[in-house]
GUKOLVEX-663232 format. One record per residue: x, y, z of N, C-alpha, C in turn. Coordinates in pm, 1 decimal. Layout:
BEGIN
@n_X = X; n_Y = Y; n_Z = Z; ca_X = X; ca_Y = Y; ca_Z = Z; c_X = X; c_Y = Y; c_Z = Z
...
REM end
This chain:
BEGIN
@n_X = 83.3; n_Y = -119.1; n_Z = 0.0; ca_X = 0.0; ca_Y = 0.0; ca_Z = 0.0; c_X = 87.5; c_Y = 125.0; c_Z = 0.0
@n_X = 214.9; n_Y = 124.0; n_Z = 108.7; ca_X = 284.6; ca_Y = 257.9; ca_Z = 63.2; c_X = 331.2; c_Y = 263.1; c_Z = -86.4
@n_X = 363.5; n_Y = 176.9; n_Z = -120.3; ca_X = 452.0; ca_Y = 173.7; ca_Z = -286.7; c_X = 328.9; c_Y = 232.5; c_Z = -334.2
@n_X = 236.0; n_Y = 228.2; n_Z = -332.4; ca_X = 119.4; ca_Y = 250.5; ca_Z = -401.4; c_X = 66.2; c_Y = 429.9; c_Z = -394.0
@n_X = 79.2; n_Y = 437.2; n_Z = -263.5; ca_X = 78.2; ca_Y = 631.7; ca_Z = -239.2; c_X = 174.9; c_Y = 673.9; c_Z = -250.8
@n_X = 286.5; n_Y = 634.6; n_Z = -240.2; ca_X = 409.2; ca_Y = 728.4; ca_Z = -321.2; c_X = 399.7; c_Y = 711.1; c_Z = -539.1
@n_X = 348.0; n_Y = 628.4; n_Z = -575.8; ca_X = 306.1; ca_Y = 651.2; ca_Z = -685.4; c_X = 271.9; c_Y = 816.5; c_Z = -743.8
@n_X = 272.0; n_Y = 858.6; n_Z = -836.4; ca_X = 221.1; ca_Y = 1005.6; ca_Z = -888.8; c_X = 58.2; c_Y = 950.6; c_Z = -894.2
@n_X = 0.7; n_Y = 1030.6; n_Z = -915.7; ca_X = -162.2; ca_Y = 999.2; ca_Z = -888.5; c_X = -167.9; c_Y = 941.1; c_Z = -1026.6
@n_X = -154.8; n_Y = 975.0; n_Z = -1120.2; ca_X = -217.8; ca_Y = 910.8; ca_Z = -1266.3; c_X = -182.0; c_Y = 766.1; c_Z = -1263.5
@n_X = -75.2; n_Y = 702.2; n_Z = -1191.5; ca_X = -12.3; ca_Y = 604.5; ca_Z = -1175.3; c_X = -86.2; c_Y = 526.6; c_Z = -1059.3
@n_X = -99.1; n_Y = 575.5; n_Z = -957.3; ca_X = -242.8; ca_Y = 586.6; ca_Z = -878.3; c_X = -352.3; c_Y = 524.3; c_Z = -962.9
@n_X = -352.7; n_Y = 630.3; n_Z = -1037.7; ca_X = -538.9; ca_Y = 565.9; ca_Z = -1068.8; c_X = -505.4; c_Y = 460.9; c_Z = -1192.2
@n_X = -420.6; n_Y = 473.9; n_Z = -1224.8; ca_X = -393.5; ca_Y = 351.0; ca_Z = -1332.2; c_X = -449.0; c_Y = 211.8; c_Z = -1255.6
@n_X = -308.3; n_Y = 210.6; n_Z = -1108.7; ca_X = -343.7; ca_Y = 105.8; ca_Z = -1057.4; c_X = -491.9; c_Y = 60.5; c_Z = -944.7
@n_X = -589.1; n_Y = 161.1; n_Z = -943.0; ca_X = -711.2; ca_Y = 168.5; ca_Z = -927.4; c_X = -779.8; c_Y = 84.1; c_Z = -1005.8
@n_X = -752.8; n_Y = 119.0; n_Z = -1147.9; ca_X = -888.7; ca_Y = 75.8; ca_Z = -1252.2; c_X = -815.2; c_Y = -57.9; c_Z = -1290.0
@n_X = -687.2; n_Y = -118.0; n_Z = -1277.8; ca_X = -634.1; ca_Y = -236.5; ca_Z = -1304.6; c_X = -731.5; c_Y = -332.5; c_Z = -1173.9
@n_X = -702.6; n_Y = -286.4; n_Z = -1039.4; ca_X = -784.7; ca_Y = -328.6; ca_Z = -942.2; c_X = -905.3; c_Y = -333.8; c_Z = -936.4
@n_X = -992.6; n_Y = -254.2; n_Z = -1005.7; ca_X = -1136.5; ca_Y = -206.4; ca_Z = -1024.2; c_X = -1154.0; c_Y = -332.6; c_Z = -1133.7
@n_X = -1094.3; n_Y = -356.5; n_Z = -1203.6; ca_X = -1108.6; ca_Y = -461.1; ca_Z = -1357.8; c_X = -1134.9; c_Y = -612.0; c_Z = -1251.3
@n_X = -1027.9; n_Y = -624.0; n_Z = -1190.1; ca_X = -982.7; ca_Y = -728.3; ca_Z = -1140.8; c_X = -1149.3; c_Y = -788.2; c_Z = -1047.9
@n_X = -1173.4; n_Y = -688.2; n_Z = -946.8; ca_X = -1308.2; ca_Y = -721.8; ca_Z = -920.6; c_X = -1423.8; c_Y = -783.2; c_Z = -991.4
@n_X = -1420.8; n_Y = -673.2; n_Z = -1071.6; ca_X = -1560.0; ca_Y = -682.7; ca_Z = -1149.9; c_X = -1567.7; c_Y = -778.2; c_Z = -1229.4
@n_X = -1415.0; n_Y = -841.9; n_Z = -1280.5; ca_X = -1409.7; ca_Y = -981.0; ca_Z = -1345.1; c_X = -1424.9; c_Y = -1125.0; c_Z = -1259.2
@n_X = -1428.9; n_Y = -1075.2; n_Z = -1101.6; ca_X = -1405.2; ca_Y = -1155.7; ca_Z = -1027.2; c_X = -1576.5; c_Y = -1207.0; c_Z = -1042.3
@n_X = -1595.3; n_Y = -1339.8; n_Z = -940.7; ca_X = -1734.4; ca_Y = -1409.7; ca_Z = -873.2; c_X = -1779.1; c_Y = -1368.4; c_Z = -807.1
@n_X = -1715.8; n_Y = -1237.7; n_Z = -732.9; ca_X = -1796.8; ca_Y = -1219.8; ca_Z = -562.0; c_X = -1936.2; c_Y = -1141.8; c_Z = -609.7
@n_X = -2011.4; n_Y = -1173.0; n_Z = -549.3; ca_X = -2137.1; ca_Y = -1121.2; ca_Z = -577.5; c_X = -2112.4; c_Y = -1010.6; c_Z = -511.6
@n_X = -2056.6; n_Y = -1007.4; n_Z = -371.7; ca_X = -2061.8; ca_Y = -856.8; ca_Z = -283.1; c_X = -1999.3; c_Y = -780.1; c_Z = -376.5
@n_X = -1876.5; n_Y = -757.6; n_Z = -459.4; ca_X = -1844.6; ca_Y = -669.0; ca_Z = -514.7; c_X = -1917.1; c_Y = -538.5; c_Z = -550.6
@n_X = -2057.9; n_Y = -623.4; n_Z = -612.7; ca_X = -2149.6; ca_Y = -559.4; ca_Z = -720.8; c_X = -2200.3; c_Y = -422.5; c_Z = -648.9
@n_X = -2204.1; n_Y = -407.9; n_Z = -499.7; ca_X = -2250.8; ca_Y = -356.9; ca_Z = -413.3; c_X = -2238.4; c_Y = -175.7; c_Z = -408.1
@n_X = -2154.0; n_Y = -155.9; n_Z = -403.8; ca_X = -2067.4; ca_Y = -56.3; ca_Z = -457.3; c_X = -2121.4; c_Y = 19.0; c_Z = -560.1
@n_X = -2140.8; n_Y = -51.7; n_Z = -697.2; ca_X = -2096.3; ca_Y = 16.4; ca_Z = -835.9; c_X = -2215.6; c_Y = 99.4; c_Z = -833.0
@n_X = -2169.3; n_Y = 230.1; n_Z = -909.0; ca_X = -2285.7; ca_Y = 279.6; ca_Z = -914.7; c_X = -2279.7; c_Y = 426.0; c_Z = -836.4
@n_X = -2192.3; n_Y = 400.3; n_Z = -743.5; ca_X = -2162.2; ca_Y = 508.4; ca_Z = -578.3; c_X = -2080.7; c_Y = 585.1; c_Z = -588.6
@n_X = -2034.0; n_Y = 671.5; n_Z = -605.5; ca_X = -1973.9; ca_Y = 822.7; ca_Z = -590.4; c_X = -1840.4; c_Y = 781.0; c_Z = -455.4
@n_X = -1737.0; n_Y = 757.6; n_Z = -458.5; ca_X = -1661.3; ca_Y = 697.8; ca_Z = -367.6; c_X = -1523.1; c_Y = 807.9; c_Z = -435.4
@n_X = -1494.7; n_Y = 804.8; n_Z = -306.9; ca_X = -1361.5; ca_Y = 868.6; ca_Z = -313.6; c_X = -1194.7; c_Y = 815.2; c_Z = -365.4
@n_X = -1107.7; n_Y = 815.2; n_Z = -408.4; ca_X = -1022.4; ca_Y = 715.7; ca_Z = -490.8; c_X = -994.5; c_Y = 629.7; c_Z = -361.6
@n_X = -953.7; n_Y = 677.5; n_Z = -216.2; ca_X = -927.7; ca_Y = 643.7; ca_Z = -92.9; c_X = -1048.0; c_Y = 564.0; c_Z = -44.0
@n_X = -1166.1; n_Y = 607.1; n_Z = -80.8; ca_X = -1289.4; ca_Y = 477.6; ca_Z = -37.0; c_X = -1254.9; c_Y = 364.3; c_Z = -111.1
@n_X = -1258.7; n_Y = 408.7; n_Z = -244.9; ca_X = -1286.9; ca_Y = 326.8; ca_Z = -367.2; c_X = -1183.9; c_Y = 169.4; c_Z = -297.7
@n_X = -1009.5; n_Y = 242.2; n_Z = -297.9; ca_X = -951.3; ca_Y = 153.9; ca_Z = -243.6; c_X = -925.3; c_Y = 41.3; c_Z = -135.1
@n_X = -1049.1; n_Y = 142.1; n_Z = -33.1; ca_X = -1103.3; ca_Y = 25.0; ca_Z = 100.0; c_X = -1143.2; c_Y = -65.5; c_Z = 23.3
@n_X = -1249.3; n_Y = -61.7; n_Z = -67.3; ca_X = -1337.7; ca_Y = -185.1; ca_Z = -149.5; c_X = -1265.1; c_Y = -265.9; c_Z = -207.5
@n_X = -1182.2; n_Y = -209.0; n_Z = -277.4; ca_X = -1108.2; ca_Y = -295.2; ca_Z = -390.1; c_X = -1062.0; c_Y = -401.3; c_Z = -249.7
@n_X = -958.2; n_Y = -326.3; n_Z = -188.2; ca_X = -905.0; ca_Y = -440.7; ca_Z = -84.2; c_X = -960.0; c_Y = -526.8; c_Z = -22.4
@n_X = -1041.7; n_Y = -502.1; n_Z = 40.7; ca_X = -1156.6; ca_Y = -535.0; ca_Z = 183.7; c_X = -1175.5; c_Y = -664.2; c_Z = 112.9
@n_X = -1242.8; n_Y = -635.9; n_Z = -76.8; ca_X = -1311.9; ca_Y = -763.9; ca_Z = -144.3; c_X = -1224.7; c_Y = -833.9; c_Z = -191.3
@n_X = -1147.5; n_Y = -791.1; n_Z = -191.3; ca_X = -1017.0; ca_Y = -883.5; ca_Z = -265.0; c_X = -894.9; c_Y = -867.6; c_Z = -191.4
@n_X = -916.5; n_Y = -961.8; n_Z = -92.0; ca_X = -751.4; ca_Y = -1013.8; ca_Z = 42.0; c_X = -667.8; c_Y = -1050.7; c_Z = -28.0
@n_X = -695.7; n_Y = -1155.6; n_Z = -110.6; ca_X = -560.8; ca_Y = -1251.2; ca_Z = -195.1; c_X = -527.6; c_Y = -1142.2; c_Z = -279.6
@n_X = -565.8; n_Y = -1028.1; n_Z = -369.8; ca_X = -521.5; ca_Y = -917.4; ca_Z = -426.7; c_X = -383.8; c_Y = -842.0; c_Z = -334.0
@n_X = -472.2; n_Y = -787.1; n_Z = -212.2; ca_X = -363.7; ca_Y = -743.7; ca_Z = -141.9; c_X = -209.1; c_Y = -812.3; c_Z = -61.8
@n_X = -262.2; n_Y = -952.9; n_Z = -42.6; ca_X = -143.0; ca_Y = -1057.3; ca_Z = -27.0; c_X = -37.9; c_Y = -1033.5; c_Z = -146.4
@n_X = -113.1; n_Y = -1064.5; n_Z = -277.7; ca_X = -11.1; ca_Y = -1084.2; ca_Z = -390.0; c_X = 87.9; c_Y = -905.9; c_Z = -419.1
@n_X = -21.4; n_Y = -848.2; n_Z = -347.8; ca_X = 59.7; ca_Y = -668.5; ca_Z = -336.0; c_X = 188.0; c_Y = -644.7; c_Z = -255.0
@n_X = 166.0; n_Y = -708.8; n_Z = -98.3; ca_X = 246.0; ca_Y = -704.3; ca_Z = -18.3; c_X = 361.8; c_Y = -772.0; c_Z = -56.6
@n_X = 374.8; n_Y = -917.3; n_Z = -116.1; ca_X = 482.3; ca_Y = -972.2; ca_Z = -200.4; c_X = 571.1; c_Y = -879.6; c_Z = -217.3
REM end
């Protein structure tokens, strides 16, 4: 997660919508929950994580 906020923001949101993909391609039904919602890039990123642990495991690597 720090590697990730020292990023420049466009690089930032790159790796947002790579994460955002990753969900929405995923099975979890909870995902779906969300879409639709006005979220902040910093909310957005609770979600991405929260729904996807093994995402953030393979991050911390």
């Amino acid at each position: 997660m720090h590697q990730i906020e020292e990023l420049p923001d466009k690089e930032q949101e790159e790796v947002f919508i790579l994460l955002t993909k990753k969900v929405l391609g995923g099975k979890n039904a909870n995902a779906k929950q969300w879409l639709g919602k006005k979220l902040s890039f910093e909310q957005a990123c609770d979600v991405v994580f929260r729904e996807n642990r093994e995402l953030l495991s393979a991050l911390a690597k």
